[in-house]
C-alpha positions in Angstrom: -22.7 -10.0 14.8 -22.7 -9.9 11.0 -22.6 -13.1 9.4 -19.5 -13.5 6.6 -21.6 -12.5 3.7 -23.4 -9.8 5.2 -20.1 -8.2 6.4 -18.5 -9.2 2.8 -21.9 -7.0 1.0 -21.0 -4.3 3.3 -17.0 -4.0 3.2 -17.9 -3.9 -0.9 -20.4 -1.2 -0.6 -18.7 0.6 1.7 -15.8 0.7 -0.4 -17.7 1.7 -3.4 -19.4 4.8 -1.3 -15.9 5.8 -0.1 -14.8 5.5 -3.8 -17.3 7.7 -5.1 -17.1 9.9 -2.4 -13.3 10.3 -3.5 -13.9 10.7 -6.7 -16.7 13.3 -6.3 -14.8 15.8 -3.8 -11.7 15.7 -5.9 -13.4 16.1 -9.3 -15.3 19.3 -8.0 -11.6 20.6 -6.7 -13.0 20.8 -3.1 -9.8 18.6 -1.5 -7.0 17.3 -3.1 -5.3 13.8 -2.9 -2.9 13.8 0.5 -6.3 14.9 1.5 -8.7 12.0 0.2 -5.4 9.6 0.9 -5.1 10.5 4.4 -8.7 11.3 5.9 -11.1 8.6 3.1 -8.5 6.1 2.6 -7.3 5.5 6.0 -9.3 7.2 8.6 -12.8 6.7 6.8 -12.3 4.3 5.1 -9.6 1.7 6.0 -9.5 2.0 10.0 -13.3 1.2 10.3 -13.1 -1.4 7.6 -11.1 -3.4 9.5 -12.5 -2.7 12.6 -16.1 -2.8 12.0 -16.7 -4.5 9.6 -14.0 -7.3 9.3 -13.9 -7.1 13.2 -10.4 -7.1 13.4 -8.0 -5.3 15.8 -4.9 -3.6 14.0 -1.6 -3.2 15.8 0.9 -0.5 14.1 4.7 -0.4 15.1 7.1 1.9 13.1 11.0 1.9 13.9 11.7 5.6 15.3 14.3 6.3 12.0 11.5 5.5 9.3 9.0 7.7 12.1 11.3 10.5 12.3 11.8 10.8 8.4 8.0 11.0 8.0 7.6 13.5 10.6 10.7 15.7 8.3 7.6 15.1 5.7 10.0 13.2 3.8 8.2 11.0 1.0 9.1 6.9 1.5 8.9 4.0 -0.8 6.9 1.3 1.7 7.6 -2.0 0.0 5.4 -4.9 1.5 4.3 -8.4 1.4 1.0 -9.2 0.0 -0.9 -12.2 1.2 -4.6 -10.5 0.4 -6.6 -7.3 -0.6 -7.5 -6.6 3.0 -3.4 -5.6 2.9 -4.4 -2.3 1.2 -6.5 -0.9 4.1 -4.2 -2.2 6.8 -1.0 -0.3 5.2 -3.2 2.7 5.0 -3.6 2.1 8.6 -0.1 1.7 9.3 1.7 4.0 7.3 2.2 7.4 9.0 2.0 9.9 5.8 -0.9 9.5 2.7 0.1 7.1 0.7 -0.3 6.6 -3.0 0.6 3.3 -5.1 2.9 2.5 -7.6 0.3 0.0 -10.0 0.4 -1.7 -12.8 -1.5 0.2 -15.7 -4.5 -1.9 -16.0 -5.5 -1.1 -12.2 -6.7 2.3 -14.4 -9.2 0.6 -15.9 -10.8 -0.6 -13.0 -14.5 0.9 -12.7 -14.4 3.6 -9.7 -11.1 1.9 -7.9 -9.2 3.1 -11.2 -10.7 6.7 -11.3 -9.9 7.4 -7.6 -6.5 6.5 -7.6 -5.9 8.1 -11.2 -7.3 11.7 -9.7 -5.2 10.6 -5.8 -1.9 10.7 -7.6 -1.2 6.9 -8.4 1.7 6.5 -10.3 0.6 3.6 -13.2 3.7 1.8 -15.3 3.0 -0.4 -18.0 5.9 -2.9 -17.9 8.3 -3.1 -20.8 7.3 0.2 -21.6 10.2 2.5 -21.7 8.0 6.0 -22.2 5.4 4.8 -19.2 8.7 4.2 -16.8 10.5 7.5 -17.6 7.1 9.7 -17.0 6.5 7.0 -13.7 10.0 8.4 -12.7 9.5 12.2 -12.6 5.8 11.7 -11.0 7.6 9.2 -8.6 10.6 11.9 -7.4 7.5 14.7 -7.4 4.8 13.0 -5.5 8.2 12.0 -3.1 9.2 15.6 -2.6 5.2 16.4 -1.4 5.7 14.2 1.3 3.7 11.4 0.1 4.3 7.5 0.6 4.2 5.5 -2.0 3.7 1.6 -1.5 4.9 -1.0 -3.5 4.3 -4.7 -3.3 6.9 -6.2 -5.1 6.3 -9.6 -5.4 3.8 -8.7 -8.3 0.7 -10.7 -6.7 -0.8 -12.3 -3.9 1.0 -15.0 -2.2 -1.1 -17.9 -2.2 0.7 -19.8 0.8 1.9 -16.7 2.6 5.6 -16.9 1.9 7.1 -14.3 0.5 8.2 -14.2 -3.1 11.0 -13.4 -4.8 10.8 -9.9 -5.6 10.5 -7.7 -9.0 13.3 -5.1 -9.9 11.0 -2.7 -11.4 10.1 -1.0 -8.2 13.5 -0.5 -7.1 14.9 1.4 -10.2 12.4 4.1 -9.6 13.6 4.3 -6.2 17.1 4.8 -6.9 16.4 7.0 -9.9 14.2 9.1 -7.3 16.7 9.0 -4.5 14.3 7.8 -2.5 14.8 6.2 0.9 13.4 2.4 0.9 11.2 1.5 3.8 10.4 -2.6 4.3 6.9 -3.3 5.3 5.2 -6.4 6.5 1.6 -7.3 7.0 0.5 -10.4 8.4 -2.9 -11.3 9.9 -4.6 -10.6 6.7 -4.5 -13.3 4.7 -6.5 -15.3 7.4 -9.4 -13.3 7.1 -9.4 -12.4 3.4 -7.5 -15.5 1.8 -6.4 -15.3 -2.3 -8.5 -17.3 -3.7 -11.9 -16.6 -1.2 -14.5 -14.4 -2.6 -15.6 -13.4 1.2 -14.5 -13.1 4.2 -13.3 -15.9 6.4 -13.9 -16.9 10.5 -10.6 -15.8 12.4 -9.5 -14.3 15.5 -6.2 -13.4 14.3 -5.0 -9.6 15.1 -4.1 -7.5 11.9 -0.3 -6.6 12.5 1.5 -4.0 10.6 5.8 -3.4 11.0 7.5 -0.9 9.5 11.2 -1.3 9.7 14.4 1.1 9.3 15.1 2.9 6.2 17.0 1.6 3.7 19.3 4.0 1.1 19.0 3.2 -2.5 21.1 3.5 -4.9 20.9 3.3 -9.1 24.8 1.5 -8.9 23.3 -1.4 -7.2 19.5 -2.2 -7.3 19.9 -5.4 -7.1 21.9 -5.6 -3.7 19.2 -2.9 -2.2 16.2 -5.1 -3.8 17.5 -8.7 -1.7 18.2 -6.1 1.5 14.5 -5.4 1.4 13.1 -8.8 0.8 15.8 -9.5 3.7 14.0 -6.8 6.0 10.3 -7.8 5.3 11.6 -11.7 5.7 13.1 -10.6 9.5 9.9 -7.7 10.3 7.7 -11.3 9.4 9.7 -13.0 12.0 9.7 -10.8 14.5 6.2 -11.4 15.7 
């Protein structure tokens, strides 16, 4: 068994190889990003992450109406709770199309992290920014129509105690201006393993557990109303376990 620091070395290797990897195949034009999204991001990258190297078992459940819309390869807009960075890789291995993210715009300048999600179709807003929301908008409803996912975390950070936070409108106007349906997401398990404020990973037995629940319709008349039924729905997915 690897000891914490050991397994912390290798999760940030690993992640810098898969990185690279990304960036390389998609800068030569051999794959594109539902490609890197789907097979690096989740299945070699996330899955054995988690697995492997965090030694942690991941249990997926998905309410059949959010299933059946992404087997119609209709794009969703996952919002989730966020309680640690290990939630990335476990909504990459819950969510059942590619996924991109919907990130602030400094994540761009992020050395190999920034590149790889620049070239996979991230959609970047800098906040206050009217010009950077309209052009998020239109790459928002496009990347939507492909079939992707795109996963918010509204809160804006990390919750420190793992309650969930109030959440920010900004995500939920591109929804409605998209017409995208709203799907709620919760992760727990993670935080345990990969608290805030640690800088490696912690001793826990605690299973990894991802729910998605029923779609929700937005709408640009009411984003607020649509914005506390989400909050609402992660809230009750959190309970449910």
């Amino acid at each position: 068994m690897m000891g914490r620091a050991v397994r912390t070395l290798v999760a940030v290797l690993y992640t810098a190889a898969c990185s690279a990897f990304g960036i390389l195949a998609m800068g030569l034009r051999l794959v594109d990003g539902d490609w890197v999204m789907w097979n690096i991001g989740r299945r070699g990258w996330s899955v054995p992450l988690l697995k492997h190297v965090v030694g942690v078992s991941t249990e997926v459940h998905i309410h059949p109406k959010t299933s059946a819309l992404a087997k119609s390869n209709q794009g969703l807009v996952l919002v989730a709770n966020h309680t640690s960075l290990l939630d990335i890789n476990a909504a990459f291995a819950g969510s059942p199309t590619p996924i991109v993210f919907l990130s602030k715009a400094s994540i761009r300048k992020v050395p190999l992290l920034g590149k790889i999600n620049e070239l996979a179709g991230t959609i970047f807003v800098e906040r206050g920014n009217r010009t950077s929301s309209d052009k998020a908008v239109k790459a928002l409803t496009q990347t939507l129509k492909d079939g992707r996912s795109v996963l918010v975390f509204p809160e804006g950070t990390r919750s420190s105690d793992g309650l969930l936070k109030p959440f920010k409108k900004g995500a939920f106007h591109l929804a409605a201006a998209a017409g995208a349906p709203i799907v709620p997401m919760h992760i727990s398990g993670t935080q345990s393993h990969l608290p805030p404020s640690a800088w490696g990973f912690q001793k826990s037995e605690e299973t990894v557990v991802v729910r998605l629940g029923a779609p929700l319709v937005s709408s640009a008349h009411d984003v607020k109303t649509i914005m506390e039924e989400a909050r609402s729905a992660v809230y009750a997915l959190g309970k449910a376990e």
